[in-house]
DSSP file (Angstrom, degrees, kcal/mol; ACC not computed):
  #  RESIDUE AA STRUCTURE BP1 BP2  ACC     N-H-->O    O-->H-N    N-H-->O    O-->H-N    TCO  KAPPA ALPHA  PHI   PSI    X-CA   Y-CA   Z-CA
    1    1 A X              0   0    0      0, 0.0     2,-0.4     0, 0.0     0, 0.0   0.000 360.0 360.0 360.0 136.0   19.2  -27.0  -12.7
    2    2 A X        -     0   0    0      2,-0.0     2,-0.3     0, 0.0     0, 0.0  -0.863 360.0-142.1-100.6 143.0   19.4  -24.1  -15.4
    3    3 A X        -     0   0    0     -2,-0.4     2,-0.5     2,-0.0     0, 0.0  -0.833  16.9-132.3 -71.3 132.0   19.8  -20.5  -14.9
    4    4 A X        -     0   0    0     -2,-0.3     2,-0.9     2,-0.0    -2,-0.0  -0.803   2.4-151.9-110.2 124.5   17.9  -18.3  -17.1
    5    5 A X        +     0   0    0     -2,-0.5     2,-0.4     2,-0.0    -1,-0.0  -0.783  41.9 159.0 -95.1 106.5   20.2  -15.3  -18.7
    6    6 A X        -     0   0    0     -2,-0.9     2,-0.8     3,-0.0     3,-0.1  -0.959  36.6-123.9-117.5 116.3   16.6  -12.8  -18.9
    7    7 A X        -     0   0    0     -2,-0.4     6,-0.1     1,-0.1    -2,-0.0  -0.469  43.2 -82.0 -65.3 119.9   17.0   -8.6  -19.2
    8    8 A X        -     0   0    0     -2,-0.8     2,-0.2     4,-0.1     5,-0.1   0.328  36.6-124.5   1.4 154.9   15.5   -6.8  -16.9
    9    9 A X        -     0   0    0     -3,-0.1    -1,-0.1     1,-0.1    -3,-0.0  -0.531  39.7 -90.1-103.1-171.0   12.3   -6.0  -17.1
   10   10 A X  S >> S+     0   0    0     -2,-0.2     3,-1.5     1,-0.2     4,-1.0   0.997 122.7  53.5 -30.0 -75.0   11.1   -1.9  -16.9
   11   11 A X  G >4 S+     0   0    0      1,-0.3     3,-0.9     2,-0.2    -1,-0.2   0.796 108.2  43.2 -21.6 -65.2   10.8   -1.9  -13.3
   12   12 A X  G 34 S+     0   0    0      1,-0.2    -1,-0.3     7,-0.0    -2,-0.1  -0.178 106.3  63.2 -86.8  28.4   14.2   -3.3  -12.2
   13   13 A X  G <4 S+     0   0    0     -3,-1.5    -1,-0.2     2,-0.1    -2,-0.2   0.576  85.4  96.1-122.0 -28.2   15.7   -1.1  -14.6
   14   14 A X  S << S-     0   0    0     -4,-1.0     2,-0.3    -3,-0.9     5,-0.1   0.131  82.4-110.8 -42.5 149.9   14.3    2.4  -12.6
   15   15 A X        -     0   0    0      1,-0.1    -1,-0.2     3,-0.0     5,-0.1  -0.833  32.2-114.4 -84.1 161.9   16.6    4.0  -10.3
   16   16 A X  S  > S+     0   0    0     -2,-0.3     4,-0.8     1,-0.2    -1,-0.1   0.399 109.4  60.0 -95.3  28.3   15.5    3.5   -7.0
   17   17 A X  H  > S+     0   0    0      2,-0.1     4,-1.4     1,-0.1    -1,-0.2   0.737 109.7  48.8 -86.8 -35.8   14.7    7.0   -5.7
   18   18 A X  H  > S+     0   0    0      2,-0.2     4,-0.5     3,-0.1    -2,-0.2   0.429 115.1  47.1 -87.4  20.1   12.0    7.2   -8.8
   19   19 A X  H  > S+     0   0    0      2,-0.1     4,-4.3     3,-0.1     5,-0.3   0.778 110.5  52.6 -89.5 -51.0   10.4    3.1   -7.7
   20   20 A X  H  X S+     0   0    0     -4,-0.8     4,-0.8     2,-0.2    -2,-0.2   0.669 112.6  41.1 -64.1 -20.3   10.4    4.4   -4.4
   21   21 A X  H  X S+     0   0    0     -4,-1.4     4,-3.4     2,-0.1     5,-0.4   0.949 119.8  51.3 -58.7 -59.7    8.0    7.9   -5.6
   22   22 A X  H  X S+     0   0    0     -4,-0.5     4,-1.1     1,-0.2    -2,-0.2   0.842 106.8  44.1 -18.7 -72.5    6.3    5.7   -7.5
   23   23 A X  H  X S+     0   0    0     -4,-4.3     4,-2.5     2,-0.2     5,-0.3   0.920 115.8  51.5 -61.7 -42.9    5.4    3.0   -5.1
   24   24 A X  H >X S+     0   0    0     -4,-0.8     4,-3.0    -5,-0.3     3,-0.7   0.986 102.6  55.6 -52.7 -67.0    4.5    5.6   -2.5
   25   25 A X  H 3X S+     0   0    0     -4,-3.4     4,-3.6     1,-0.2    -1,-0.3   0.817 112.4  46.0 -35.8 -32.7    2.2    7.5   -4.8
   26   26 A X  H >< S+     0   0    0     -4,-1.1     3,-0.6    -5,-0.4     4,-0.5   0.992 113.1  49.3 -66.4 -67.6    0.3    4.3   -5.3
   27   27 A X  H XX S+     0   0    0     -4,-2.5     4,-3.3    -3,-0.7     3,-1.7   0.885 115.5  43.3 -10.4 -67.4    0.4    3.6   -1.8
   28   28 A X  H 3X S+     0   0    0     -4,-3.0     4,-1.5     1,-0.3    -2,-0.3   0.890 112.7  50.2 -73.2 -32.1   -0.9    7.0   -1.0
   29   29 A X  H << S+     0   0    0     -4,-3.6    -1,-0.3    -3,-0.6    -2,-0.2   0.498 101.1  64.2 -91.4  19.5   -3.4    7.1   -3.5
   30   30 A X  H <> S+     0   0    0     -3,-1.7     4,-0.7    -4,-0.5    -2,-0.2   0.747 114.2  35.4-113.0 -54.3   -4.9    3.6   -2.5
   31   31 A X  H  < S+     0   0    0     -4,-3.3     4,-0.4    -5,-0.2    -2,-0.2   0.738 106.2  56.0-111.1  16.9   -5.8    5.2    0.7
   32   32 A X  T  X S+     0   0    0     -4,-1.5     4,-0.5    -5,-0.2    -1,-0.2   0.432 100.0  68.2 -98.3  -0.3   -6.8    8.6    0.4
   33   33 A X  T  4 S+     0   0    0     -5,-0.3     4,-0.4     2,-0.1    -2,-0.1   0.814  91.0  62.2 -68.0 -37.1   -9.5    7.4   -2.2
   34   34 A X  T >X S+     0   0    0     -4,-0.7     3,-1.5     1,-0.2     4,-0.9   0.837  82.9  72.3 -56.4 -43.8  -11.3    5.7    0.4
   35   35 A X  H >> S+     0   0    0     -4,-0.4     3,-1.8     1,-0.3     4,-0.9   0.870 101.8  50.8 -31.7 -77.8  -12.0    9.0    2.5
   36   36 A X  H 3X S+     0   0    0     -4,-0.5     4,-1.3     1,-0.3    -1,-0.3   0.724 107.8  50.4 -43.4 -40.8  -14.7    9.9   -0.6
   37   37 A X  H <> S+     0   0    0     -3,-1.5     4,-0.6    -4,-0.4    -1,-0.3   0.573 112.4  45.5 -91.7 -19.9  -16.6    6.4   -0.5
   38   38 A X  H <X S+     0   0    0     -3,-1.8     4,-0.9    -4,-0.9    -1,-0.2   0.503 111.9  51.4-109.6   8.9  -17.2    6.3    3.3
   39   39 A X  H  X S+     0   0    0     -4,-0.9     4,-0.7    -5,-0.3    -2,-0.2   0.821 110.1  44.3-108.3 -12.5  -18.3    9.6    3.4
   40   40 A X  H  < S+     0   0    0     -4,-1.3    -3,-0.1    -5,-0.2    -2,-0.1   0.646 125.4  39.1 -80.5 -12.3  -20.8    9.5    0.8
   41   41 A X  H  < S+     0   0    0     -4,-0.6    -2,-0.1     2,-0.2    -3,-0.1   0.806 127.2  24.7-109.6 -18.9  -21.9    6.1    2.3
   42   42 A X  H  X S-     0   0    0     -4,-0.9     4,-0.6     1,-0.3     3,-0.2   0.339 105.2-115.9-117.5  -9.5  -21.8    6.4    6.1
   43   43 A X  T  <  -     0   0    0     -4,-0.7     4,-0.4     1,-0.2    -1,-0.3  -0.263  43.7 -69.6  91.7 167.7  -22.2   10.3    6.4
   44   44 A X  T  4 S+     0   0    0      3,-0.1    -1,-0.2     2,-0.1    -5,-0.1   0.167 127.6  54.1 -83.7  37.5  -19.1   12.7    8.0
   45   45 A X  T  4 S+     0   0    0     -3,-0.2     4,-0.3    -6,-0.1    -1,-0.1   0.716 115.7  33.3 -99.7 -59.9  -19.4   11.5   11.3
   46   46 A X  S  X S+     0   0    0     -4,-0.6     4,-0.5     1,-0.3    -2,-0.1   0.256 113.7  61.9 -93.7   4.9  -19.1    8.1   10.8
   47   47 A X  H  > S+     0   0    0     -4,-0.4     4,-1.2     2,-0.2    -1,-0.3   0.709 101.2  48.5 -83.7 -53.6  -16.9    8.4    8.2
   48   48 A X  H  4 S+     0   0    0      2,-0.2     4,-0.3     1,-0.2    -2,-0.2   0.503 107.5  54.8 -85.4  -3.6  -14.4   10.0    9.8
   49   49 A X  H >> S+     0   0    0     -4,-0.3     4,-1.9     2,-0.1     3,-0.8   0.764 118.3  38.3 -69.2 -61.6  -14.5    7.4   12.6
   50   50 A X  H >X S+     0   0    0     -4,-0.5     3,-1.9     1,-0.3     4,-0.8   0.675 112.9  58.9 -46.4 -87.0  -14.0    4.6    9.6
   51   51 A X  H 3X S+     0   0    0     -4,-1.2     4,-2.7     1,-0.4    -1,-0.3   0.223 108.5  37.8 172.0 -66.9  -11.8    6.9    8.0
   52   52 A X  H <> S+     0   0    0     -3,-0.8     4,-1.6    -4,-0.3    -1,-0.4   0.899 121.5  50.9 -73.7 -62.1   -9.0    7.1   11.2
   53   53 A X  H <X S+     0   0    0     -3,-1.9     4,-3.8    -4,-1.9     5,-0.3   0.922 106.3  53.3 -31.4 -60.6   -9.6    3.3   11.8
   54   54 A X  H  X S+     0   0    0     -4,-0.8     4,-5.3    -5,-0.4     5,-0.2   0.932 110.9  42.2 -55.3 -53.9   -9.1    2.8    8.5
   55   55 A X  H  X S+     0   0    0     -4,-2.7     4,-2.8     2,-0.2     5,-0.4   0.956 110.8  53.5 -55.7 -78.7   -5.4    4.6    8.3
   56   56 A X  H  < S+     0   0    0     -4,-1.6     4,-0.5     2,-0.3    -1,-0.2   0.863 109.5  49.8 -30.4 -59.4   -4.1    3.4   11.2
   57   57 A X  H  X S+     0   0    0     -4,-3.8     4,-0.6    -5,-0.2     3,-0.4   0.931 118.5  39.6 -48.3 -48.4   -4.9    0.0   10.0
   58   58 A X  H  X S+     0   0    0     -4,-5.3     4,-1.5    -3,-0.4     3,-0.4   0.732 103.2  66.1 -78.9 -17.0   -3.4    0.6    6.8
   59   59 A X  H  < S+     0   0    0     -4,-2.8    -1,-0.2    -5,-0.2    -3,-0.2   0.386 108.1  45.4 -65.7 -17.4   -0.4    2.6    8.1
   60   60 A X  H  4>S+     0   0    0     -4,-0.5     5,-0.8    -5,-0.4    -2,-0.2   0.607 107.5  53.1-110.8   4.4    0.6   -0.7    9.7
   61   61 A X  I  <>S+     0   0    0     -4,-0.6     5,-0.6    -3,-0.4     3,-0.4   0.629 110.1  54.4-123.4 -53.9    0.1   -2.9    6.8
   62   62 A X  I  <5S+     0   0    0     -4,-1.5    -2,-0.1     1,-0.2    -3,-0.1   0.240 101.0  53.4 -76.7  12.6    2.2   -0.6    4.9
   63   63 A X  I   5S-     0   0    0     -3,-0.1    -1,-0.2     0, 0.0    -2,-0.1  -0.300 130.4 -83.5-126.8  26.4    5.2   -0.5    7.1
   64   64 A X  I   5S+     0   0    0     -3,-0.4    -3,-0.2     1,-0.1    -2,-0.1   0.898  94.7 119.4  79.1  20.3    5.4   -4.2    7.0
   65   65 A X  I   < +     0   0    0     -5,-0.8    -4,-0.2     2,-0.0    -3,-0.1   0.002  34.8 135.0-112.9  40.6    3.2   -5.3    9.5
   66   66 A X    > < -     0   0    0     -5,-0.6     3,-0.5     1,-0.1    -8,-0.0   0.029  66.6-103.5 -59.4-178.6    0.9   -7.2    7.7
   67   67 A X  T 3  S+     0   0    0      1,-0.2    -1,-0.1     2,-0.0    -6,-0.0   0.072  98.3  90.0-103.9  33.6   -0.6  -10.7    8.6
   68   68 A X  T 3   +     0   0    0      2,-0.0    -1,-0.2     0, 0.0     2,-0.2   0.510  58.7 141.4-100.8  -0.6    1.6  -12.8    6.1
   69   69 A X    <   -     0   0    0     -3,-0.5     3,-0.1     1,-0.1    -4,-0.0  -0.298  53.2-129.3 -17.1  91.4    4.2  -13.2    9.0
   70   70 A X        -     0   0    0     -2,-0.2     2,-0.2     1,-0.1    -1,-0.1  -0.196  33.1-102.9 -80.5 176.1    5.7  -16.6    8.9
   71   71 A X        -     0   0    0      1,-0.1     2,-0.2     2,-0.1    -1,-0.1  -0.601  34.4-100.2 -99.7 148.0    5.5  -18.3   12.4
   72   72 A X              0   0    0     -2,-0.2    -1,-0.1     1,-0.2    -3,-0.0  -0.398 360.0 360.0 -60.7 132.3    8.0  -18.6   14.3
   73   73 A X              0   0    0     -2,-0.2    -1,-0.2     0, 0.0    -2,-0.1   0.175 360.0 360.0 -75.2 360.0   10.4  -22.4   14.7
């Protein structure tokens, strides 16, 4: 087996207080974009049902409870 001697790329190169701004913002702007698209499509009512649904779902997705969980041996 070889090892490959490769420099960092960009990324891994960051400190990791500015990945972790970084990552959020992405995060954060991933779902507060949505907010616009169900309220032009569903109305506010029902928008802001989706809207609450929607967060909550994604608020757990984004703390590491996604479904990509391998099963337990």
């Amino acid at each position: 087996m070889t090892t490959q001697n490769r420099a960092p790329d960009l990324w891994a190169r960051l400190p990791v207080l500015l990945r972790a701004i970084i990552s959020s913002l992405v995060i954060t702007l991933a779902a507060v974009n949505v907010w616009p698209l169900l309220r032009l499509s569903l109305g506010v009512r029902l928008a802001a049902i989706a809207e609450v649904i929607f967060v909550t779902l994604y608020r757990c997705w984004a703390s590491g409870g996604g479904g990509s969980q391998p099963a337990a041996s």
